[in-house]
N, C-alpha and C positions, 0 to 999 in steps of 0.2 A: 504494500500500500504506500501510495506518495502522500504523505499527510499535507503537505504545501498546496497541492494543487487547489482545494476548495479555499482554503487561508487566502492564498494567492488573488482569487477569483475573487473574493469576499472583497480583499482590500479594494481592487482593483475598481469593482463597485464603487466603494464607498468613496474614494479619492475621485472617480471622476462623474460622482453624481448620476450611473449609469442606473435606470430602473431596470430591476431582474426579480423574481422570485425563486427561492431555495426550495424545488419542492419536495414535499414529505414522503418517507419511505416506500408508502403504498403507489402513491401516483409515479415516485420517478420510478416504480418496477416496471408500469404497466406502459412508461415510456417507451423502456428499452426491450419488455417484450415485443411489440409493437413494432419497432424499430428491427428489432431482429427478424420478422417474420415478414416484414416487407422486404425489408434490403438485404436480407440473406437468404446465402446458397443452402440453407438447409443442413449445414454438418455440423452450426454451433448452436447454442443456443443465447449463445451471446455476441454483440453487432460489435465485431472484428474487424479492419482490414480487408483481413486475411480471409475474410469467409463471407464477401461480399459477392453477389448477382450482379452480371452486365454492368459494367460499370465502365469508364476512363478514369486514365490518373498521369496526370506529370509529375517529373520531379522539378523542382527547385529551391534551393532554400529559403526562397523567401515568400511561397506557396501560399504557407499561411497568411500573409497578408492579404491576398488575391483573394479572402473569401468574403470580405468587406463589399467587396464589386457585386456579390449574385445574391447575398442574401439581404431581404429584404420583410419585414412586418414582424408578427410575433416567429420566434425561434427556439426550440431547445438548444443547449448546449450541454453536452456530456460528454465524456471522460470515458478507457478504458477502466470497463466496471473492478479489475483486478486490482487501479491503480486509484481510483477514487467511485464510490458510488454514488453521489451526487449528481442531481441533472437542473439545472436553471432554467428558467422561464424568461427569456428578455421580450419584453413588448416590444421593443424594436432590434428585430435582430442585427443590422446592421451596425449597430453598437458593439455585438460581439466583438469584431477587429478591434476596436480599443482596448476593449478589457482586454484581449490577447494582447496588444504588444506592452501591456503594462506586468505583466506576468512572465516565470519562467518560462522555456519552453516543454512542451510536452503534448501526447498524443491527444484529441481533440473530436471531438462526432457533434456535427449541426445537423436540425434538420426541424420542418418546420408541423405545427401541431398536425397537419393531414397528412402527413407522412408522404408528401410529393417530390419529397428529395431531400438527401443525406449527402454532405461533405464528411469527408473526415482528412486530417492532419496527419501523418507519423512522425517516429521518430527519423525515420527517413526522407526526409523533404519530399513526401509525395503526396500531394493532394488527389482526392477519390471524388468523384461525383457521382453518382447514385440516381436512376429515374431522370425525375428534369433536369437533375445539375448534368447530367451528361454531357448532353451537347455543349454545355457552357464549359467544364471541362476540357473536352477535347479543343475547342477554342484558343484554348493554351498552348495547346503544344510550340507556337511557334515561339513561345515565349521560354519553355524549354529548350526547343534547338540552339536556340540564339547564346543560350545559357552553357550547352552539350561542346557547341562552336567554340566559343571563348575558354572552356575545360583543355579539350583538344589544340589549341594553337598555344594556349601556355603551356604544355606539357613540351609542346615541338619547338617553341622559340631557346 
């Protein structure tokens, strides 16, 4: 368990006067069941990565920023359930990206109360999109070449 990560979020809140809701054990369960059963492949029972349905993803590190751009109105925000169980309620989700970059880094799941699409963050600079984020995803990618490009010509200069 990463204890920081809710602290983290908490403060993060409170320092930039973001509105979110902490919600209670019952409802954030029935989140991420919910959430698992849309946007996964059926082998977890818990909304992984790793065990997502049709999906895109680029890398970049700076990924997480990029999720300011697509998400918009109310939003969950959750957490690998191993590493925090906590799920928040931002009435504007697009505030998320603030509270992220006022926070450590770490593994991250958005998505919005009807389940029409799920981002998620790694620890690996890969951003996931899920359902509608899909195509908004894949949208990215030139932003990873560009990113893939500049890897490649430092390595060769």
């Amino acid at each position: 368990m990463k204890a920081f990560i809710r602290r983290d979020v908490e403060e993060a809140l409170r320092v930039l006067g973001v509105v979110a809701s902490k919600l209670d054990e019952p409802e954030a369960r029935a989140v991420r069941e919910r959430a698992a059963r849309t946007f996964g492949d059926g082998s977890s029972t818990l909304v992984h990565w790793n065990h997502l349905r049709e999906y895109s993803a680029v890398q970049h590190p700076d990924s997480w920023e990029w999720v300011g751009e697509f998400v918009r109105g109310p939003a969950y925000l959750f957490f690998d359930e191993r590493d925090e169980p906590s799920v928040f309620l931002f009435r504007e989700g697009q505030r998320i990206r603030d509270v992220l970059e006022e926070c450590a880094g770490f593994e991250f799941y958005i998505c919005d109360p009807e389940c029409t699409y799920l981002l998620c963050n790694n620890d690996q600079d890969y951003l996931f999109g899920v359902r509608k984020a899909q195509p908004w995803v894949e949208s990215l990618r030139p932003r990873h070449d560009e990113w893939a490009r500049s890897l490649a010509h430092g390595k060769n200069s």
